[in-house]
N, C-alpha and C positions, 0 to 999 in steps of 0.2 A: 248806465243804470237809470232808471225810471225812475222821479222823486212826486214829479208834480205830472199834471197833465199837461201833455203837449199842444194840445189847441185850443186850449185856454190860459195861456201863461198867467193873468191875471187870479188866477183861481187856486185856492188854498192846494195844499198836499190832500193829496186821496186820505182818507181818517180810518186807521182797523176799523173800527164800528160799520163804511162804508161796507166794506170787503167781507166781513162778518155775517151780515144781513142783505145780500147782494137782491136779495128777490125787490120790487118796486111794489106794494101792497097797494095805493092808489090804481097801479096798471093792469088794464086789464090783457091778459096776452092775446096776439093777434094769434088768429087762425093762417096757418101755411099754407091754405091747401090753392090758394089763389095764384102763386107765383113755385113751378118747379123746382127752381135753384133753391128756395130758399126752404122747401119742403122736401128734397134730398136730403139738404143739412142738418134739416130738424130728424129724418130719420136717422142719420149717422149720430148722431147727438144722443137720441132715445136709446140706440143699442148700446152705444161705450156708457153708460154714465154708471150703470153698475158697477163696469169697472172703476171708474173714477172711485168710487164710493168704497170700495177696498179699503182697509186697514193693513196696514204692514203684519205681512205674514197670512192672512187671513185668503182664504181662498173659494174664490168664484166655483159653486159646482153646480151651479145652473147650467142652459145650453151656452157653447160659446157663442163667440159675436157674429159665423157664419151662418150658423143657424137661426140666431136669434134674428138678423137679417133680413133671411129666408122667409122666414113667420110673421114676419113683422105686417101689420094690418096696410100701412102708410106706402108699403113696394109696390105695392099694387096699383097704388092711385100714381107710378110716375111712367113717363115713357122707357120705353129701354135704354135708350141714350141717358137719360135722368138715374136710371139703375144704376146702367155701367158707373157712373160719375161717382154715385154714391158709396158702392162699393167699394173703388180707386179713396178714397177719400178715409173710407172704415179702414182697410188692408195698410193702408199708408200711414196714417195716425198710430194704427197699433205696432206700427213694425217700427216706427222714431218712437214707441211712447215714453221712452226711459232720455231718448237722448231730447225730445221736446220740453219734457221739466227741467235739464240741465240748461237748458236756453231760456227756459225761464226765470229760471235761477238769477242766471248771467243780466237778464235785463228790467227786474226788477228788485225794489230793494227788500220786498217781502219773498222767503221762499215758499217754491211748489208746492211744498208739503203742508204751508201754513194758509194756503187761500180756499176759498170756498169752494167744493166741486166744480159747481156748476161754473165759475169763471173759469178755474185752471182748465177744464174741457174745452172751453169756447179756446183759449189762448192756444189747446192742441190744434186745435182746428183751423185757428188760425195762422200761424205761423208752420203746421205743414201745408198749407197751398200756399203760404208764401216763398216756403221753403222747396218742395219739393212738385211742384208742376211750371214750366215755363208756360205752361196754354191758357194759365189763369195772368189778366194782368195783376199787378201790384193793388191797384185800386177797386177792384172786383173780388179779390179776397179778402182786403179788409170791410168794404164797402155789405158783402154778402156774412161776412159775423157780425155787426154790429146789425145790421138788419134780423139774425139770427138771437140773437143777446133781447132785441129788443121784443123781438116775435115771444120769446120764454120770460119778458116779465121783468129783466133783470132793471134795477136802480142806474140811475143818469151816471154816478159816481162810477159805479163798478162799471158799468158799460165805459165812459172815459177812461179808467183806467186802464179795462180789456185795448181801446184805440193808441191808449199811451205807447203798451209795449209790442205793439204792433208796427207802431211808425217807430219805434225805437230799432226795433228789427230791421227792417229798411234802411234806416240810417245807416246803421251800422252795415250794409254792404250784404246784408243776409249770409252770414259765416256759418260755414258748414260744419256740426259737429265730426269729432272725430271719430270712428271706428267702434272704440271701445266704449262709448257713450250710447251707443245702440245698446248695450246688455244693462241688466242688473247686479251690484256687487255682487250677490250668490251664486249669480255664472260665471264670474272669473273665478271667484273662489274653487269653485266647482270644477272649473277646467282646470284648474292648476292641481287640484288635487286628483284628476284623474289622468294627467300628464296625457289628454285624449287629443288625436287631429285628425284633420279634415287630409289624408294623403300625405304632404311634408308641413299642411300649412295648416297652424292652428283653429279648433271651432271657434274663434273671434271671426265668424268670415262672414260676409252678407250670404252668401249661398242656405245660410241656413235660414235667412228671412227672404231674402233676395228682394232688400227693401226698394232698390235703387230700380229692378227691372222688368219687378214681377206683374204691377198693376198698373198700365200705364194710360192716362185718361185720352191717350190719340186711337186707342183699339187695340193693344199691341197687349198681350196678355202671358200666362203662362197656358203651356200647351193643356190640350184635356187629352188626358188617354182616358182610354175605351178597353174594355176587354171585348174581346167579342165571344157569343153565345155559342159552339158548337152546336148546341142539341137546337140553334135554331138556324143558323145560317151560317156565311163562311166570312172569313175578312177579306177576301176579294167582292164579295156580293154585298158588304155593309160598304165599303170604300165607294161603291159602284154608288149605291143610295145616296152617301154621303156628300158623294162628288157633284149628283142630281138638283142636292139640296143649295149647291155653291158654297159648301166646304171645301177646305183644303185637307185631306184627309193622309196618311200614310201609311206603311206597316211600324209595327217598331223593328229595329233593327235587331234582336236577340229574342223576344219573344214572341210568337207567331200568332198568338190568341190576343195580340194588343197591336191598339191600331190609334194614332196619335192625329189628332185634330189640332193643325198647326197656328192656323190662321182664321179669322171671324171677324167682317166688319161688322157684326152686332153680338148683343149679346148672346148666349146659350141658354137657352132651357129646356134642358136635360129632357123633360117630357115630351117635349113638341121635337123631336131629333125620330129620324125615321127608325121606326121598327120599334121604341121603345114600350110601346104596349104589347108588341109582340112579340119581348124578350129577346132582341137579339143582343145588346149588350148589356153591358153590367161599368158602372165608370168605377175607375180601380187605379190607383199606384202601380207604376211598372213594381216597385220593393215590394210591396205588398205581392203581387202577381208570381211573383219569384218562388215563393213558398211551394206553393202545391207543386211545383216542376222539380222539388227536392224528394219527389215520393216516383222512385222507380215503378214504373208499370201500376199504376194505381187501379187500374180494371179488374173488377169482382174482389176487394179487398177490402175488404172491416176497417175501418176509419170513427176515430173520435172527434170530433170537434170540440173542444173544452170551453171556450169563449166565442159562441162562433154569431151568434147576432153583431151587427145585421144579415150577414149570412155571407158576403165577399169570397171570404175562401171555401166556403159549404158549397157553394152553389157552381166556381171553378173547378171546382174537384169532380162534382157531380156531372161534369161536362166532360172532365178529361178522361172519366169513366164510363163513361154514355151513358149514366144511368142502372151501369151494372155494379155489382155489391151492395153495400151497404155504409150509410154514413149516419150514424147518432148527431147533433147537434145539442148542444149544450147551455145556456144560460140561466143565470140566477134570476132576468127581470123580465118578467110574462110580457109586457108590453113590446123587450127588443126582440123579443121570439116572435111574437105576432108579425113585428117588420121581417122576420127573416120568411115565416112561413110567405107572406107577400111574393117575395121575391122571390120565392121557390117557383109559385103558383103562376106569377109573370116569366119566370124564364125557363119551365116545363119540365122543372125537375122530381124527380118522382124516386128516386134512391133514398131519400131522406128521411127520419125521423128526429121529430122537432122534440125537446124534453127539457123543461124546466129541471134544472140542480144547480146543488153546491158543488164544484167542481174541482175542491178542496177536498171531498169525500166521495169518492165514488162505487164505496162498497155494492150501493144499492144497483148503481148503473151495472158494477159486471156483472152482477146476482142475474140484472133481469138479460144481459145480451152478450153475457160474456167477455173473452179479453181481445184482445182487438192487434188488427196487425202492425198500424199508425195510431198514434195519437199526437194531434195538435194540441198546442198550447199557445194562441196567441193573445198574450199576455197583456191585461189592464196595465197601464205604463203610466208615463210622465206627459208622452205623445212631443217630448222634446225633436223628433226627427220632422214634426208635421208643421214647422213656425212658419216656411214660404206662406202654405194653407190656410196654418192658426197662429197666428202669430202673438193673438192675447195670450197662447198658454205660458207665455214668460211674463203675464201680469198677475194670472191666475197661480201659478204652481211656487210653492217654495219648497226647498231641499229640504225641510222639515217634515215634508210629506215622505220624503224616500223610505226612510225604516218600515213604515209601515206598507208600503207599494211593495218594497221589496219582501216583507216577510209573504204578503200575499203570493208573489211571482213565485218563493221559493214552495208556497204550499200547495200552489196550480202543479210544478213540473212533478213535485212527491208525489202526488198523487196521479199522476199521468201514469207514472213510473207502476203504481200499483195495478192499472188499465192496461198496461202492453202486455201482450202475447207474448214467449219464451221466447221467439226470434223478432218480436216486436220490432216497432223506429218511434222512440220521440222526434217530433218537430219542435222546438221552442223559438219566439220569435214575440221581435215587440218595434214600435216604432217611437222608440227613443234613441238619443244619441250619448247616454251615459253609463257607463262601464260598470255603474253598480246595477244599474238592471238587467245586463246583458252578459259579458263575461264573469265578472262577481257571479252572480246567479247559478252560472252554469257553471262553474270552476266549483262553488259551495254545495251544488249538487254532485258534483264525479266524488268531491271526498266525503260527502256524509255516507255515498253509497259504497266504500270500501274499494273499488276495485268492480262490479257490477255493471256498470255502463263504462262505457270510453267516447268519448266526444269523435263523431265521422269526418265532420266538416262543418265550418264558422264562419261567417262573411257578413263584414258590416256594410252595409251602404252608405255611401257621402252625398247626401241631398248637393241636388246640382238644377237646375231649371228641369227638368223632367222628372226626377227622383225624390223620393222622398228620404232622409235618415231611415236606417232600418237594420232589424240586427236578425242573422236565421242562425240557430245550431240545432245540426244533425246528430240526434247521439245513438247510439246500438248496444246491444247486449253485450258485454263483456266475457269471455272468456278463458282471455288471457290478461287480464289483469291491467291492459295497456290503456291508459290515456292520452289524450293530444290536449294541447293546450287551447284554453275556450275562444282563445282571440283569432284562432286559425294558422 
């Protein structure tokens, strides 16, 4: 336990009031832009502090931290290598965030929840590179936060105290939390009441952050899948590019329109990758990818799109169709339609029509185009399958949000249901990993519809280093009164 400061034995106990008021008002804060290391940190610093600033229960619906990353002015000014780092460093912090305040817990005598943001942040950040990279020495992660503490401003006190449980960390052998110190109470609760697993082995599993192997600062990364563009090139002819550029590039092994980018001794940017203004791929989740291959023969076929910004599955479909039929597109927010129209216009899809709605009601939509062969539903979720990816979303989301997700999800598949054609197919699909958005949903939809639909086929995915969580049901017009049960 932390009482006093450590490299000052002579010097009182750290005082609330320090910790309270951590900012140093005489100081004036240094500028980063001088030294890289310490201007990565301050960018990782700027995106999480949001979250830091959270209130229990209270929920971030700004961009997440990949995005916010992405955007961020300060990326720009580092080298790739100084990106990679920074990222390694955001991806890693968020994926311990839960088990780094219990370590702080453990080593100070005030807890997590009661210290100032901006310290508990520094202390995440410190104590995951002490914790979780052996490429950093000991003295080069503490060495590079209090430089960082000092850069933001922060008081002598509270900066000593951040050094206190830093060396205190150290001392003590750097002890690994355990397993279940990775989640949130409301995820165990959560899994226990959804009695949900990963195959035999429960979602307490790192595979759904995959904190330990996902981001690793020597190059070693999770893989990028690719879809690739039919209407522009082939996945031998993008491999070939690929290969050109000294990627390591493959097929996937089950889906033939995706193509896995195994290895990169530098960063990716997705832009600057061959063909990308010339639409030949599209970057996609193999789970995600799976969908449109659940639509038999989809050439010259009337297709919905209900949620379909950024366009992902709009734009697969319209490929797997060559462009023949017709596909409606769907969104309530002009802006994410705009990104999909983009992507249409980049990847030379022309079957499309882009239309702003509520996708709750779509009276208007069959008034003007009729009822449709397919209709997707890929459903506003929790995005609990995407934590490898997003791993803030278990800082952002609390189960208090579900009633209202799910009554959504239930008002998307009704009214799919009033879109399909007599011999119609819903698609329903979400990239969550919990059974109230998933088979809940679908099970609450076969019985409010009497006997009407019967569920075809149901497959959840188990996020694994290539995968994302992911849930698809097939359901069809009913006849016979039969249904299958939504788990498959």
């Amino acid at each position: 336990m932390v009482e006093t400061l450590t490299q000052t034995p002579t010097q009182a106990p750290l005082s609330l009031s320090a910790l309270e008021s951590p900012k140093d008002s005489s100081h004036t804060p240094e500028p980063a832009h001088a030294d890289p290391s310490l201007l990565a940190r301050r960018l990782v610093f700027n995106v999480l502090l949001p979250f830091e600033l959270l209130k229990p229960g209270q929920r971030y619906r700004k961009p997440l931290a990949d995005e916010r990353f992405n955007n961020h002015p300060d990326r720009r000014q580092l080298s790739p290598l100084d990106q990679r780092f920074a990222r390694y460093l955001m991806l890693e912090t968020l994926s311990g965030w839960f088990a780094l305040a219990q370590q702080i817990n453990h080593l100070s005598t005030r807890p997590a929840n009661r210290l100032d943001p901006n310290v508990r942040l520094l202390l995440r950040l410190g104590l995951c590179q002490l914790a979780a990279s052996s490429r950093i020495p000991d003295y080069a992660a503490v060495s590079s936060t209090m430089n960082l503490a000092q850069a933001l401003g922060l008081s002598k006190p509270a900066r000593g105290f951040i050094n206190a449980v830093l060396q205190g960390f150290i001392r003590q052998g750097k002890p690994e939390p355990s397993p279940d110190q990775y989640w949130p109470d409301w995820w165990h609760e959560q899994v226990k009441a959804d009695q949900c697993h990963l195959g035999n082995t429960p979602y307490l599993h790192p595979a759904l952050t995959n904190h330990t192997t996902a981001n690793n600062p020597d190059g070693t990364t999770r893989p990028l899948t690719l879809r690739v563009n039919r209407l522009k090139t082939t996945p031998d002819a993008f491999i070939e590019a690929l290969t050109a550029e000294g990627l390591q590039a493959v097929p996937h092994p089950n889906l033939a329109d995706m193509v896995i980018v195994t290895e990169t001794d530098q960063p990716l940017d997705i832009v600057c990758l061959p063909g990308f203004e010339a639409g030949w791929f599209y970057v996609q989740n193999p789970s995600s990818a799976t969908v449109a291959h659940w639509i038999n023969d989809p050439a010259h076929k009337r297709i919905l799109d209900c949620c379909a910004a950024p366009g992902s599955k709009t734009t697969q479909l319209a490929a797997l169709m060559n462009n023949t039929g017709h596909i409606v597109a769907l969104d309530h927010a002009p802006k994410r339609l705009a990104r999909l129209t983009e992507n249409c216009q980049r990847l030379g899809v022309s079957n499309v029509t882009v239309q702003v709605a509520d996708s709750t009601d779509l009276s208007d939509v069959v008034t003007t185009h009729g009822h449709f062969d397919v209709v997707l539903v890929d459903a506003p979720c929790s995005a609990t399958g995407t934590l490898a990816k997003h791993p803030d979303v278990l800082i952002s989301f609390h189960p208090d949000q579900l009633p209202t997700i799910v009554q959504q999800q239930s008002a998307l598949l009704r009214a799919a249901a009033s879109a399909a054609a007599e011999d119609g197919v819903l698609l329903y699909s979400t990239c969550s990993v919990l059974r109230a958005e998933n088979e809940a949903v679908v099970q609450a939809f076969l019985d409010e519809q009497a006997g009407q639909w019967q569920l075809d086929q149901a497959e959840s995915f188990v996020p694994d280093n290539l995968n994302e969580g992911f849930y698809i049901a097939r359901l069809l017009r009913s006849h016979s009164g039969h249904t299958t049960h939504p788990g498959g």
